[in-house]
C-alpha positions in Angstrom: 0.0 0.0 0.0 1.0 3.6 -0.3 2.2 5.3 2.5 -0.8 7.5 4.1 1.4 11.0 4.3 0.4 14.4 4.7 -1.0 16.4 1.8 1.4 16.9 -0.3 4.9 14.3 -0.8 7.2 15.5 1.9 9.7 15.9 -1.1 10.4 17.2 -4.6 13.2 14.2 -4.8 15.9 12.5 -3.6 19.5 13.6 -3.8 22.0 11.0 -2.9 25.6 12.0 -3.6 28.7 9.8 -3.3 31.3 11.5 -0.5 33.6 11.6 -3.4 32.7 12.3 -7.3 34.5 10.4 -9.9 32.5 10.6 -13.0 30.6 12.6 -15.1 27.8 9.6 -14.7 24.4 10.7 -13.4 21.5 8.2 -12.3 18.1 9.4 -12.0 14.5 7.3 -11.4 11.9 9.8 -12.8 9.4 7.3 -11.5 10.3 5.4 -8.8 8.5 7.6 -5.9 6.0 6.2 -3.5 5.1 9.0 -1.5 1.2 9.3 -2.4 -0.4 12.1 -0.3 -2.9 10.8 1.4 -5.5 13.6 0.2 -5.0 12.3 -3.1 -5.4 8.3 -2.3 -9.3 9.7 -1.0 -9.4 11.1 -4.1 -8.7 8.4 -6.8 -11.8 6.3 -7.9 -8.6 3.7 -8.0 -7.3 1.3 -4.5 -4.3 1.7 -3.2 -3.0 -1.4 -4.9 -4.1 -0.1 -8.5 -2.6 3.3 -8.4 0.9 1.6 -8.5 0.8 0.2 -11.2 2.4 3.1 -12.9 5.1 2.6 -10.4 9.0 1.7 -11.5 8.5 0.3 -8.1 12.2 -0.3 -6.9 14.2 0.8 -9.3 15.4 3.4 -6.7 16.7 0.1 -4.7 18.4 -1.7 -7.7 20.4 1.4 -8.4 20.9 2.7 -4.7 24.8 1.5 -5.1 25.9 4.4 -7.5 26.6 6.6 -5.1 29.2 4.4 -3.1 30.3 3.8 -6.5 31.2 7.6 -7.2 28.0 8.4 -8.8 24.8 10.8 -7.7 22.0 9.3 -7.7 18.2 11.5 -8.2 15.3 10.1 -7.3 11.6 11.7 -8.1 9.7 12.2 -4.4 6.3 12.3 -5.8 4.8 9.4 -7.6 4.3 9.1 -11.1 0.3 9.0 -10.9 0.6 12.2 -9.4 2.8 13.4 -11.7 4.9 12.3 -14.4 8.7 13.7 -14.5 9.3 12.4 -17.9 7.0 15.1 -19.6 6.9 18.4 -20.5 5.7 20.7 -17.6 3.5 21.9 -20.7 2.0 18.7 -21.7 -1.5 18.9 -19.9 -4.4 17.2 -20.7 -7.2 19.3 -21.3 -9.5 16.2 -20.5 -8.4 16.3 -17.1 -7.6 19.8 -15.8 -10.4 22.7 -16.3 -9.7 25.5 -18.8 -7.0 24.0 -20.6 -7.2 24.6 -24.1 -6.5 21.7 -26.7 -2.9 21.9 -28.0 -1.5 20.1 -31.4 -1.9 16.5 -31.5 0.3 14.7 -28.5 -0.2 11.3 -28.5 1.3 10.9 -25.1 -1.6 13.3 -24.0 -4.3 11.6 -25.9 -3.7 8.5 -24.1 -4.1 9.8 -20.5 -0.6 10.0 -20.2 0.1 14.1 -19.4 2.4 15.4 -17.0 -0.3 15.3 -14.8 -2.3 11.5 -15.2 -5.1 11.2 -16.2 -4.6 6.9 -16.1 -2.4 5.0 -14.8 -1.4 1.3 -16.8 -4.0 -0.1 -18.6 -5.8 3.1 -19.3 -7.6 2.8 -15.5 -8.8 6.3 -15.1 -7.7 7.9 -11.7 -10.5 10.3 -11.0 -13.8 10.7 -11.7 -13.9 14.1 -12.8 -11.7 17.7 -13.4 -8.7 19.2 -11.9 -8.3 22.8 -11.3 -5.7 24.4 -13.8 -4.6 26.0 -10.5 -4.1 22.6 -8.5 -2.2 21.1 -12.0 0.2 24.4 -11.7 0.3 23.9 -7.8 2.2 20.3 -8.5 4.4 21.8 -11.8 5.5 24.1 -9.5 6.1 22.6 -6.0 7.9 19.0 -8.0 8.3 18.9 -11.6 10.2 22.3 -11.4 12.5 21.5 -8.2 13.3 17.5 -9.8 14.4 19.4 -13.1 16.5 22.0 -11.8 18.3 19.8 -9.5 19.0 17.6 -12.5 20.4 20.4 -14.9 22.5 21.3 -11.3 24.0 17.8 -11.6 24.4 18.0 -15.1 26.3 21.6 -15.2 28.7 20.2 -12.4 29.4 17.1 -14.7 30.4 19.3 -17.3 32.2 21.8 -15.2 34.4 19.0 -13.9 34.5 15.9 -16.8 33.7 18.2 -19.7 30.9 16.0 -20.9 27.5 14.7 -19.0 26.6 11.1 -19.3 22.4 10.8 -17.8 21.3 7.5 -17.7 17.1 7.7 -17.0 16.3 4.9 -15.0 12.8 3.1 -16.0 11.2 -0.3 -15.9 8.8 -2.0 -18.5 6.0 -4.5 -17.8 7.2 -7.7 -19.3 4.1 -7.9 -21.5 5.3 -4.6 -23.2 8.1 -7.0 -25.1 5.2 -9.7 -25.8 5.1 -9.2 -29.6 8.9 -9.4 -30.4 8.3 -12.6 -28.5 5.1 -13.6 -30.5 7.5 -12.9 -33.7 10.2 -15.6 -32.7 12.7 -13.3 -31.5 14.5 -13.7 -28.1 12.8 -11.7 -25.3 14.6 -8.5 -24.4 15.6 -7.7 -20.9 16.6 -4.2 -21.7 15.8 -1.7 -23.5 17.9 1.3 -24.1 16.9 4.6 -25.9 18.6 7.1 -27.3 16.2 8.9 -29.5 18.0 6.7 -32.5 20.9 8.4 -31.7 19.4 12.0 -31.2 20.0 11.9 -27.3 23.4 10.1 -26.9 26.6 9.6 -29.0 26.9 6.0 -30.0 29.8 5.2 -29.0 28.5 6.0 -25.2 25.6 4.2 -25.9 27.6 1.3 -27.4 29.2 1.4 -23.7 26.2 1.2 -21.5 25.1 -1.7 -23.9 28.1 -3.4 -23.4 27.9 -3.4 -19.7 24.4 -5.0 -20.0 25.6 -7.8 -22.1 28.6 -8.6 -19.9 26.1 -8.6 -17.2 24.4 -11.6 -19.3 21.2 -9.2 -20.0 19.8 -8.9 -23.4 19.6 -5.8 -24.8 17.9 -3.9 -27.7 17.6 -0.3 -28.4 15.2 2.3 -29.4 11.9 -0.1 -29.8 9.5 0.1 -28.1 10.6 2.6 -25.9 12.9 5.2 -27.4 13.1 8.0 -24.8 10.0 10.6 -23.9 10.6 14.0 -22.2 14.3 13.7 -20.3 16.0 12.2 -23.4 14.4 14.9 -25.7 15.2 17.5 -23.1 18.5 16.7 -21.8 20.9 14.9 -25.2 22.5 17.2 -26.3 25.4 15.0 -27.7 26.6 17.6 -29.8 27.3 19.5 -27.1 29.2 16.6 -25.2 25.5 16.1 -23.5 24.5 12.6 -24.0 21.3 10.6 -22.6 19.9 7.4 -22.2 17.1 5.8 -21.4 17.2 2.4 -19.5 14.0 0.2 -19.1 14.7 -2.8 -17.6 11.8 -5.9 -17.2 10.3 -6.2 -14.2 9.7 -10.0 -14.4 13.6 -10.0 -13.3 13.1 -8.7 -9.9 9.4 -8.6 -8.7 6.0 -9.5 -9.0 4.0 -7.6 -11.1 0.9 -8.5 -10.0 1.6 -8.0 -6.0 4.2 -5.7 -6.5 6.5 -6.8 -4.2 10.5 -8.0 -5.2 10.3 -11.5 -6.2 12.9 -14.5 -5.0 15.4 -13.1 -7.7 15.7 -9.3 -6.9 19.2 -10.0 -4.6 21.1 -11.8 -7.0 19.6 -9.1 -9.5 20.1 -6.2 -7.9 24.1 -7.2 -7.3 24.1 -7.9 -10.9 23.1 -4.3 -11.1 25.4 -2.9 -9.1 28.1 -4.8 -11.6 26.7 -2.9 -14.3 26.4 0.5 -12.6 29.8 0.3 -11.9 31.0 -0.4 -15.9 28.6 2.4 -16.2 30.3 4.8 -14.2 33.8 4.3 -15.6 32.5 5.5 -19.1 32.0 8.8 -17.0 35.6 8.9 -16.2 37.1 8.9 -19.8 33.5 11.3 -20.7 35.9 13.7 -22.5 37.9 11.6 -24.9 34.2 9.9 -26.0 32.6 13.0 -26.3 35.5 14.3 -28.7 35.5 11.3 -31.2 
C-alpha cells in the first residue's frame, strides 16, 4: 500500500551524492516515488493497490549503489500518478484539468498520459472528474520544477568537472510490453535502451552502457518500443558533449507484477546491477575523450 502521508509528498526528490565524485555519470529514477499524499489516495476512484501500477516500483533500490560507486543518484519524491517527470511541464491534458485549451496532437496526451495522469497502466482512469488548472500548476510548480532543476544542477557540475555529461534515465517496462517481439520468434529482451535513435546520446556511449548490460548476461535492444520521452528529448545534447539514455529494464527479473513486491530473484539481481552501474560509471571517467570522437 501507499504510505498514508500528509497532503502533499514530503519531497520534490531525492538527492544521494557519493562523498567523493569520480564521474561525469548521473543516475536518476523519474518514476520510482511512492510518497502518495494521502488527500489524493481519498481522491482516486482507483485502490491503493491499482494506483501503482504506474510505479517503476524499486528501481530506486536496484540502483541505490551508484553513489558508493562515485555516482549521484536523483530520485523523483512524488509518484508518477501524481505526476509524471518524464513530460513536459506543458504537456497537460485538457481532459483532465479545467480550462485548458486543446494543444496540437500529442499522442502521449491523448492517451491519458500528461504530465499530470489522467490513467495509470492499462488506461484505468484515476478520477472521476476535473482538476483545477490552479491545483495542476500547484504540482508543476512545487515538484516537476524542483526535480528538473536539480537535475540540470547535476548535469552543469558534470560538465564543469568531466567536460561531458553522461544521464542514464532509469525506467522499468512491464514484461508484457516486449510480448510481440516474442510472438514474432525473437528472443525476449531484458533491456531496452533509448537514445532517440541516436538523437539523445553519441553511439559510442551508448555502445558502452550496452556493453555493460551484455557482460552482465542481460539482453539488450535499443530504441523499440521505448525510445526515450521527455528527459532524453530535453536533456541529449550529444553535440554539445551532453549525452542521454534511457534504460528500461523488465520487471519479471526482480518482482512481482501482479503484487508488486521483489520476487525470490531481486538480490542476486540487484548485485548484478550494481556490476553494471559500476562499468557504467567508468565511461564517466574517460566522458571527455568519447565526447570528442
Amino acid at each position: 500500500m501507499p504510505r498514508k502521508g500528509s497532503d502533499l509528498p514530503k519531497h520534490a526528490y531525492h538527492l544521494i551524492r557519493p562523498e567523493r565524485r569520480s564521474t561525469s555519470v548521473i543516475f536518476a529514477s523519474p518514476h520510482s516515488g511512492r510518497d502518495y499524499p494521502w488527500s489524493f489516495l481519498r481522491r482516486t476512484v482507483l485502490d491503493g493497490h491499482t494506483i501503482r501500477s504506474s510505479e517503476d516500483a524499486f528501481v530506486d533500490q536496484l540502483f541505490e549503489a551508484a553513489p558508493a560507486l562515485g555516482a549521484p543518484l536523483l530520485l523523483a519524491g512524488a509518484p508518477r500518478a501524481y505526476l509524471d517527470l518524464n513530460r513536459s511541464a506543458d504537456e497537460m491534458d485538457p481532459a483532465l484539468v479545467e480550462g485548458m485549451r486543446r494543444l496540437p496532437h500529442n499522442p502521449r496526451v491523448a492517451s491519458g498520459l500528461g504530465v499530470v495522469p489522467r490513467v495509470v497502466a492499462g488506461g484505468r482512469a484515476i478520477y472521476s472528474g476535473k482538476l483545477s488548472l490552479e491545483e495542476a500548476r500547484e504540482r508543476i510548480t512545487g515538484y516537476w520544477h524542483p526535480y528538473h532543476d536539480r537535475l540540470q544542477g547535476l548535469i552543469d557540475e558534470s560538465h564543469l568537472g568531466w567536460g561531458a555529461a553522461i544521464l542514464i534515465d532509469c525506467h522499468s517496462m512491464p514484461h508484457e510490453a516486449l510480448d510481440s517481439i516474442a510472438r514474432q520468434g525473437a528472443r525476449r529482451p531484458e533491456v531496452v535502451l533509448g537514445d532517440r535513435f541516436g538523437a539523445s546520446a553519441g553511439r559510442e556511449v551508448v555502445d558502452r552502457v550496452e556493453e555493460a548490460m551484455k557482460a552482465a548476461g542481460l539482453h539488450v535492444i535499443r530504441n523499440a518500443p521505448f525510445a526515450g520521452a521527455y528527459t532524453t528529448q530535453h536533456y541529449g545534447r550529444p553535440s554539445r558533449h551532453q549525452h542521454c539514455v534511457q534504460m528500461e529494464i523488465d520487471r519479471a527479473l526482480y518482482m512481482n507484477e501482479q503484487l508488486i513486491r521483489p520476487n525470490g530473484n531481486f538480490e542476486s539481481f540487484k548485485r548484478l546491477m550494481t556490476g553494471v552501474i559500476a562499468d557504467i560509471i567508468q565511461i564517466g571517467s574517460r566522458a571527455e575523450r568519447l565526447a570528442a570522437e
